[in-house]
N, C-alpha and C positions, 0 to 999 in steps of 0.2 A: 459199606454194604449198599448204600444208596446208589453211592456211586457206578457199584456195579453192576447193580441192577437198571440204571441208566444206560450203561455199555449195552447191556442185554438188549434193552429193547429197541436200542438204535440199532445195533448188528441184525437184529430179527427183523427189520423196517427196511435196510437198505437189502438183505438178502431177498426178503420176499415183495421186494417192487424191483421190477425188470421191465424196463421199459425198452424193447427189442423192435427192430424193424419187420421179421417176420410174426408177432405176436399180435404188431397194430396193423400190420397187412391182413393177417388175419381178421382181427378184431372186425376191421372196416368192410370185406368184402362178405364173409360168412354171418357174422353178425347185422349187416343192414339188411341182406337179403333173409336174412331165416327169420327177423321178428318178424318182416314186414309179409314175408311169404305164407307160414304159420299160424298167423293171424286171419287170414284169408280161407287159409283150407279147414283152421280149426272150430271156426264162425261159422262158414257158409257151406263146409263140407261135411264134418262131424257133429254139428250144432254142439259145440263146447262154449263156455265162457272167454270170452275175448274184450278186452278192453284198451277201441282203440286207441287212446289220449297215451296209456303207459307202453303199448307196441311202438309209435312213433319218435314218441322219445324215447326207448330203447335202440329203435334204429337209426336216431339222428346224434346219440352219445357214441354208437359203436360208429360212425362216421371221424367222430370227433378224438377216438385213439388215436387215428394217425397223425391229428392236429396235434396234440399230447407232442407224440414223438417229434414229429418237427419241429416245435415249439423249446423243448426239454431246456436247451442252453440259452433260451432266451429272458428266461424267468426265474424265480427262486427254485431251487429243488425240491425245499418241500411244497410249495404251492405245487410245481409238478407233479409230485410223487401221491398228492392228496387229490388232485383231480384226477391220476391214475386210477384209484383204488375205487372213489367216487362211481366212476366211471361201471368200473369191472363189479362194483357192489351192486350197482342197479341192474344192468343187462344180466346176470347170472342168478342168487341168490334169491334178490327183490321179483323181479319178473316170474324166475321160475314159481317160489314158493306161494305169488299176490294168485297164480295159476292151479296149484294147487289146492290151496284153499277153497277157491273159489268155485272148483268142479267137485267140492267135495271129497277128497281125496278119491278123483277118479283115476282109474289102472295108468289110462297112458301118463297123466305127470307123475306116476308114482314112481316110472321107469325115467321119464325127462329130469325127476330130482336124482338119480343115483348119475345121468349124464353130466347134470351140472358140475357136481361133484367133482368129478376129474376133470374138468374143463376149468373150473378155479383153481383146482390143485397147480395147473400148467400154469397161468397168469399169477398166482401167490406161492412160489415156492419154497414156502417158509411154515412149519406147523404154526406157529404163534400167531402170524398176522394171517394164515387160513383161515385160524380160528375164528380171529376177530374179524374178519368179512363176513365169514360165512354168519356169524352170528348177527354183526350189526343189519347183514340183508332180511334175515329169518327174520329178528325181529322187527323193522320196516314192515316187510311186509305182514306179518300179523296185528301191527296195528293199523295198517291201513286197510286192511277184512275187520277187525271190529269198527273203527269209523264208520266204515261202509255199512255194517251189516248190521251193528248196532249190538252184539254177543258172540261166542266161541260156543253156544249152545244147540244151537241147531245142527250145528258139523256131526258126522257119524262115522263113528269109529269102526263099525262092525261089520264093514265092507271088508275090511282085511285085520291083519293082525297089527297090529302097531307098535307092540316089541319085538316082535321077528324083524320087522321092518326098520327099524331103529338099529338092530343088530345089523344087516345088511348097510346101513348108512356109514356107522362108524367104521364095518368093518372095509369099504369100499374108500372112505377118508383115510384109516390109517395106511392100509396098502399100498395105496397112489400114490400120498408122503413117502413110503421108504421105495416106491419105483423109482417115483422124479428124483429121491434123492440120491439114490444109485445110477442114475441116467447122468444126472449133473457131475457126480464124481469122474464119472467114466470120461466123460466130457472135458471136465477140468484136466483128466490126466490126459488125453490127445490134444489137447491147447498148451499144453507144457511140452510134449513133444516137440509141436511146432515152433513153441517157442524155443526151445534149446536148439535144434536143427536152423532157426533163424539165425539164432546168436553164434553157431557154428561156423556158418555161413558165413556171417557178416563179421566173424573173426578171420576166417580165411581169406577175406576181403580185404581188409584194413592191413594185413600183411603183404598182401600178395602188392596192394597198392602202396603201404610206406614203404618195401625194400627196395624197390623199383628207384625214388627217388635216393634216396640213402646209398644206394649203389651207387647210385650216377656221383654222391656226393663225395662217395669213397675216391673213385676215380681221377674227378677232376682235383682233390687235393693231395693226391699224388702226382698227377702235373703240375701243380702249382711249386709244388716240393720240388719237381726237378727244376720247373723254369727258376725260380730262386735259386737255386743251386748254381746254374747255370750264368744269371744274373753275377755272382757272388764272384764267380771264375772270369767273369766279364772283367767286372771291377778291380780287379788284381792288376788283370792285362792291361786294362784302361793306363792303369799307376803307373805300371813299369815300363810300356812300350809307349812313347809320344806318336813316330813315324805311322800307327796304324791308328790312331785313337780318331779320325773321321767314321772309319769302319766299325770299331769299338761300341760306338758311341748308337750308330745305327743300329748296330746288332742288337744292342741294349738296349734301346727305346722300343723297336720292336717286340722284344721280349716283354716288356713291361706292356705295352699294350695288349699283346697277348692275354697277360695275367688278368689287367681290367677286364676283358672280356670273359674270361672262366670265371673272374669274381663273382660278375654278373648273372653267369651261368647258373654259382651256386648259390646265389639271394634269389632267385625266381625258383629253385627248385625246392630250397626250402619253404618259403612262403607259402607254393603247392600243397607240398607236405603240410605246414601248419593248419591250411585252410582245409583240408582233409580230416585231420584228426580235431579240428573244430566243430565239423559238423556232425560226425563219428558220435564226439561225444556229446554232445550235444543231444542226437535223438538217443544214445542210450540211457543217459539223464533222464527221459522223456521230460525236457525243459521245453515247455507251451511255446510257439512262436505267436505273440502278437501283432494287434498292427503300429502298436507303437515301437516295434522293431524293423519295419517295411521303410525303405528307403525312398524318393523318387529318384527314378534316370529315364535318362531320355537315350534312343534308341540308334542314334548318331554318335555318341559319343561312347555307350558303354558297349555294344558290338563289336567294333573294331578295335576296341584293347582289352574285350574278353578272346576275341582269335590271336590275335597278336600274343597273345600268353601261352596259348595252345601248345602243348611241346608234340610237335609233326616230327614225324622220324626219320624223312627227308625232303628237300626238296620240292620234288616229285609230289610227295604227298600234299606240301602245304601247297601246290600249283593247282592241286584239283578243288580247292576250298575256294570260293567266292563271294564276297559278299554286296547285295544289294541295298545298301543305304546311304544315303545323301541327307546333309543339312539343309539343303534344300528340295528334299524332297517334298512332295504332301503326308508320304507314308511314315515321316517321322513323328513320333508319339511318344508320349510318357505316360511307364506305369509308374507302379509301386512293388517294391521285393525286396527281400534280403539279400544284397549283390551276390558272397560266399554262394549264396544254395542256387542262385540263377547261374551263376559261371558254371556251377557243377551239372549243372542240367545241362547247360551248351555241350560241355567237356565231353558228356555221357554220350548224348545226342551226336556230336562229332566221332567219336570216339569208334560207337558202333558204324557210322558209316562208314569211314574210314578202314574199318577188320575188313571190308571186300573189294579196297581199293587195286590190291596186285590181278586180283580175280577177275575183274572186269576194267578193260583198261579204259575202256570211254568213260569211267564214272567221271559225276563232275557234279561236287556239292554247293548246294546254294544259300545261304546265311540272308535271309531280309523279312520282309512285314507286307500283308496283305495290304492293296489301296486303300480297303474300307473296312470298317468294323466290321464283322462274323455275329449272326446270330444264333445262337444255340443255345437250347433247352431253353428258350423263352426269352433268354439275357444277348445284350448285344455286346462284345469282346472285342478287344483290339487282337490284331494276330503278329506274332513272332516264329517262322516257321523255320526247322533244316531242315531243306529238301536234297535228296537223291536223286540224279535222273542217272541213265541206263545202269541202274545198280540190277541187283537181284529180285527186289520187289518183296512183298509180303502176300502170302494166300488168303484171302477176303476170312476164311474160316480162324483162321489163326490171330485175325487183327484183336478180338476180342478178349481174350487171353494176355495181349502182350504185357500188360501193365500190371498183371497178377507177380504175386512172389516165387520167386524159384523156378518164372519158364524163359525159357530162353530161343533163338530159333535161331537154328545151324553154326553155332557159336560152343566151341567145346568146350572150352576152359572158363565160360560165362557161370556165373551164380547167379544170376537171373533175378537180380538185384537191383542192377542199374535203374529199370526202366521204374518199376514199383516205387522207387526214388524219387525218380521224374515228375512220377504223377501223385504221390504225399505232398510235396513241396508246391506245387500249384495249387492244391487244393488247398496249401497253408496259407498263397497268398492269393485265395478266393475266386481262384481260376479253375483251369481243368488242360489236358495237356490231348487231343485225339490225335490217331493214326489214318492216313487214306495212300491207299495205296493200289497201283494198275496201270494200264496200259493209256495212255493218249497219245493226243494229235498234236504235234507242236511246229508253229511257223517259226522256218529258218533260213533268211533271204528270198521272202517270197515261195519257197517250197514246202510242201508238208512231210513229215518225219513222223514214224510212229516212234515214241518210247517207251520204256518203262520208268515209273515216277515213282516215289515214295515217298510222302510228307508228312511228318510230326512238326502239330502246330500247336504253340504257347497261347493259350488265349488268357488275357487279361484284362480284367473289369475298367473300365473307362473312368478315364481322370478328371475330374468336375475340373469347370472351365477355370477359376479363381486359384487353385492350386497350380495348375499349369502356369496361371501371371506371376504367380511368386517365385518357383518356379527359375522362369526366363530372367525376372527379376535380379535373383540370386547368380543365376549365370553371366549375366552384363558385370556385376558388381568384381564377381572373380576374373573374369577376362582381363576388367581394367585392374584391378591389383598386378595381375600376374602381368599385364605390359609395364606396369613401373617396376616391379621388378629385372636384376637381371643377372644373371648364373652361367656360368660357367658350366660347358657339358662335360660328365664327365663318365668312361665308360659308355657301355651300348646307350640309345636312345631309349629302351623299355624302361634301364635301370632311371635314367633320370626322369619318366615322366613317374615312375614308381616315387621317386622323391619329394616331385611337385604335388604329386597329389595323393599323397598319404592319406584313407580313410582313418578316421577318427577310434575306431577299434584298433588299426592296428598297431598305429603312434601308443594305443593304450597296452596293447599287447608287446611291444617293443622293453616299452615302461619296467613291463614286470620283469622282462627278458633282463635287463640289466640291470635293475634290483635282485636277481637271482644269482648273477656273475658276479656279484660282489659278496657272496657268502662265500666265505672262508674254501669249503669244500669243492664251489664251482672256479675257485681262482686255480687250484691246487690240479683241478682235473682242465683246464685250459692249460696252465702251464705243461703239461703232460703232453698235451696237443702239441704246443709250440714244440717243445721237445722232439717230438717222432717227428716234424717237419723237420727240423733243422739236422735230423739225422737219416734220413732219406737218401741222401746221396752215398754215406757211409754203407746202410743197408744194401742199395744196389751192388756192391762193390763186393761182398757178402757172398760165399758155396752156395747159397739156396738159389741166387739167379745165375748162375756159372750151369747151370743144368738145362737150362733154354738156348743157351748161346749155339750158333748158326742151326737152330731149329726151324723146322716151318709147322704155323700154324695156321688151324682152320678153326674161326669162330664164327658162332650166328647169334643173331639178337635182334629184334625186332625194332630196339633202340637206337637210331642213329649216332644220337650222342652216348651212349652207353659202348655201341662198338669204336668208338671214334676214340675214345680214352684207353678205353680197354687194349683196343691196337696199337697205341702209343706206348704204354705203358709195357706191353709184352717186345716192346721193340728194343725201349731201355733196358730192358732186362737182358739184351742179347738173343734176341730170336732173328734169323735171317730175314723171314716173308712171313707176314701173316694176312689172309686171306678170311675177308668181309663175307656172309651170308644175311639175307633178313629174314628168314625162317626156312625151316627144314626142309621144304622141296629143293631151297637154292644147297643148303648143305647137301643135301643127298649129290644134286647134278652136281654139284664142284669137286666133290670126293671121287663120283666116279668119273668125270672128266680129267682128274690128277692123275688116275692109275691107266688109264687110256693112254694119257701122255706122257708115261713111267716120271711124274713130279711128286713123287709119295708126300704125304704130309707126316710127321712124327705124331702129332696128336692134335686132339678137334674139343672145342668148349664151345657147349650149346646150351642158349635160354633153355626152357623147357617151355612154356605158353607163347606160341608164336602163331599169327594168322597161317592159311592154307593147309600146313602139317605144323604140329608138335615137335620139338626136339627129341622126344623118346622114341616116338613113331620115326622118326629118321635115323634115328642110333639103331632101332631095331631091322630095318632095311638095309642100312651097314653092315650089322653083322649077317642079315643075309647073301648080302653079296661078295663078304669074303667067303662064304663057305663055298658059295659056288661059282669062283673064280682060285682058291685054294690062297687066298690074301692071308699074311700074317693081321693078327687081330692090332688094330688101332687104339691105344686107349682114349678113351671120350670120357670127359669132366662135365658134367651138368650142372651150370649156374641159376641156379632158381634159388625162390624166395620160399617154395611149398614144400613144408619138413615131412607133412605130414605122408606124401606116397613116395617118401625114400625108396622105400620095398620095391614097387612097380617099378621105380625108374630101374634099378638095380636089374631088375629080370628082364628088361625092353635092352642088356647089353650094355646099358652104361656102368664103367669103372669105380666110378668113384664123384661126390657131390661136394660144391662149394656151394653154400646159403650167402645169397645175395643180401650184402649191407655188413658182411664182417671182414673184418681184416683182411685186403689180397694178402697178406703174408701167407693166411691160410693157404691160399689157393696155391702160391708159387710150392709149398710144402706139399698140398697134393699133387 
């Protein structure tokens, strides 16, 4: 019973203390000006009772709110939560009632006491501890009129009624409690809203971002399956023919290098993927980032193999990415971060520039660090900026907004997500992320150029000098380890500096990885794996790929390596030609460039989230333009990851949908 009456008073303590930024904005602006104002009109204009000593400190505590709320996490919670209340007991209850009394219960505070009323009710949203404010202020202030006054006898009651008035009090208390309480309901249920349409969001994100990888992963181990295969045929020939086994031998080694390379393909997309649903779950956990989880790096060495990691979706693309840093620059500097949440912020940061690269072809992104620290809001920042220049730019009106949840700018298939991302994560590691964006002057060989610019800059709090020595320290120490050491390369250059220098999480994360493979269930489901690979060649061989053979196809994918596999793989299956897109405009013009040139294609597999135009949006321009050209209809396959507007894609014309990340067998069956 005790117990729960403990519960009790703690649930009614933390409900009715809200320590809010608009409460102590409040608090500080209306309350410093109205004792101090108040005080003056009601003294020297109405000859009322005024006492300066309790106005000033009234308007020097309603100052002191917002000191409250900045303070909150720096100190115990209840010492906060009791100088809260402190606080809200003196400016309200104490002052108002020390004012009443003191004019004798005259008209105007008889009206000031039914204000106060609701104006605690707002600051204690809780009947119990109302209660107990409102009470411990009454009585303050009634003892501080007898102190004073020296008796309760000379007061006069006979000015007004004072049980009507008592009726009007309580009935003005209990009302207010079941407004706010109904205010706060209503409230709490639009905050759950939000929250489920978050979580919605941020489910359709996590999907739309792991199939992506997972595709690609499908793909490339379907080439692995054929180069083995192929490997296996090698080796027979090897056996039996000697007079060719120089060529043999070539063929082979090639091929095996090959495979090195998709291996490598598929450890970096995985890792991708794991560092994704690490952080995923992670804020969904809402697990605190401290700073004993901040890293140091230095800005020469972790830049260029967080771009290096980047999967550019061709060439082209990674040509427009530049970065400006040097080891011996001055502009190199060390923060402090969580590496995972800083790449992802590059990723994103890249990512969007990049969705306007076909659009604008002069773009040309810039990856480096201001010369000198950045002042802002008082503090001085190191900076780590991606810049855009002749991209599309941002509307000065729109810049303020961007880092809110859910907006997005001329990005269709955005959840509006990312950026809000960007800017938690800086604020985690005690930065802050601004946008500046417009038109300048820039010197190019002596001549001036107008462009358009567009910068998001990382600002990060400055590294005390002694951390830095340790630091450089720790760097010399590895350098000469890693020169006694000496290794064999093997595979791409990313994979083996990915080996050199395994972060200690993920050596940890690896750990678990293969403590999991050796449970019974995960041996059984790897074997299974081996299985479908070692039977891959048999499957090609199979009616279901007999139905492609001398076909031509048309697919689009925004994914280089996604199309690269995918065209391979529809090749072994016996398809004639298949023909590359990287989003729906280029599908549209290839389609009608093919019927122009009577080279029909049998059928077309399109992403559906592609920069410039959508895949649906181009399936449905398809089917306009067979209707008015009299074209036999085309079947179109849409390979996405997004279950959830099957329907729409269906009605924009397309036939029939493969969900990226499952078995192509499916797809070869649709």
């Amino acid at each position: 019973m005790l117990e729960k009456i403990k519960e009790f008073f703690k649930k009614s303590f933390e409900e009715g203390t809200q320590i809010g930024k608009p409460l102590a904005l409040f608090g500080m602006i209306i309350g410093f000006s109205a004792h101090l104002g108040f005080y003056f009109l009601f003294k020297h204009v109405f000859g009322l009772y005024e006492n300066f000593t309790i106005r000033v400190t009234a308007a020097i505590l309603s100052l002191l709110l917002g000191l409250v709320y900045v303070k909150r996490n720096s100190y115990s919670p209840i010492f906060i939560n009791l100088c809260w209340h402190f606080i809200v007991i003196y400016i309200l209850p104490f002052v108002f009632t020390v004012n009443l009394l003191k004019t004798n219960f005259h008209e105007v505070w008889l009206y000031w006491q039914i204000f106060m009323i609701f104006v605690l009710i707002v600051y204690v949203p809780n009947w119990l501890m109302f209660l107990i404010d409102l009470f411990l202020g009454i009585s303050a202030a009634s003892l501080y009129y007898f102190i004073t006054s020296g008796s309760f006898a000379d007061l006069d009651y006979s000015t007004f009624s004072a049980t009507l008035y008592l009726l009007v009090i309580i009935f003005s208390a209990v009302t207010g409690l079941f407004f706010e309480h109904a205010a706060r309901i209503s409230y709490l249920a639009i905050q759950r809203k939000i929250y489920e349409r978050a979580m919605k969001s941020l489910a359709a994100s996590i999907v739309h971002e792991i199939r992506n990888p997972l595709n690609t992963i499908n793909l490339i181990g379907i080439q692995i399956g054929r180069l083995l295969s192929k490997t296996s045929d090698q080796d027979d020939l090897f056996s039996s023919s000697s007079s060719s086994s120089k060529s043999d031998f070539s063929i082979q080694a090639e091929t095996k290098s090959e495979l090195i390379d998709l291996t490598a393909d598929i450890s970096k997309t995985v890792f991708d993927a794991n560092n994704i649903i690490n952080i995923i779950l992670g804020d969904l956990s809402e697990k605190r980032i401290s700073k004993e989880d901040f890293i140091s790096l230095e800005v020469d060495e972790v830049l260029p193999d967080i771009v290096s990691r980047y999967s550019f979706n061709s060439e082209e693309e990674k040509s427009r990415v530049r970065l400006d840093v040097s080891d011996n620059d001055s502009r190199n500097f060390i923060f402090k971060a969580v590496l995972e949440r800083f790449q992802f912020i590059i990723f994103n940061l890249l990512k969007n520039a990049l969705y306007y690269a076909r659009q604008y072809p002069d773009l040309v992104i810039t990856i480096g660090t201001d010369p000198q620290p950045r002042r802002y809001k008082g503090k001085l920042y190191n900076v780590i900026y991606v810049k855009d220049i002749n991209g599309p730019g941002i509307k000065p009106e729109l810049i303020s907004k961007l880092f809110d949840d859910f907006y997005t700018v001329g990005k269709k298939e955005g959840t509006g997500l990312g950026l809000s991302f960007c800017k938690r994560n800086m604020n985690l590691f005690q930065g802050d992320i601004i946008c500046e964006s417009g038109i300048v002057t820039n010197q190019n060989n002596g001549n001036e150029e107008v462009i358009t610019q567009t910068k998001f800059s990382l600002l990060f709090p400055l590294v005390k000098e002694e951390e830095e020595d340790q630091l450089e320290l720790k760097k010399a120490v590895t350098n000469k380890t890693k020169k006694s050491q000496s290794k064999k390369p093997l595979g791409k250059q990313s994979t083996k500096h990915l080996k050199n220098s395994k972060p200690r999480q993920q050596e940890e994360e690896e750990s678990l990885i293969q403590t999991a493979i050796a449970n019974k269930r995960e041996k059984e489901k790897l074997q299974k794996q081996k299985d479908d690979l070692r039977n891959i060649s048999q499957y090609q061989n199979q009616n279901q790929s007999s139905v492609l053979l001398d076909k031509n196809i048309l697919i689009a994918d925004d994914n280089q390596l996604t199309l690269k596999n995918l065209k391979d793989y529809l090749i072994d299956l016996g398809a004639k030609e298949v023909i590359t897109a990287n989003n729906g405009q280029e599908l549209l013009n290839r389609f009608i460039e093919s019927n122009q040139n009577s080279l029909n294609y049998d059928i077309i597999i399109t992403d559906i989230s592609m920069p410039i135009m959508n895949g649906d949006e181009a399936a449905k321009l398809i089917r306009e333009y067979e209707k008015q050209h009299n074209l036999k209809s085309i079947p179109i396959i849409a390979a996405t990851g997004n279950e959830e507007n099957l329907l729409s894609f269906y009605k924009s014309g397309i036939n029939d949908c493969f969900i990226k990340g499952e078995d192509y067998k499916k797809m070869v069956r649709v």
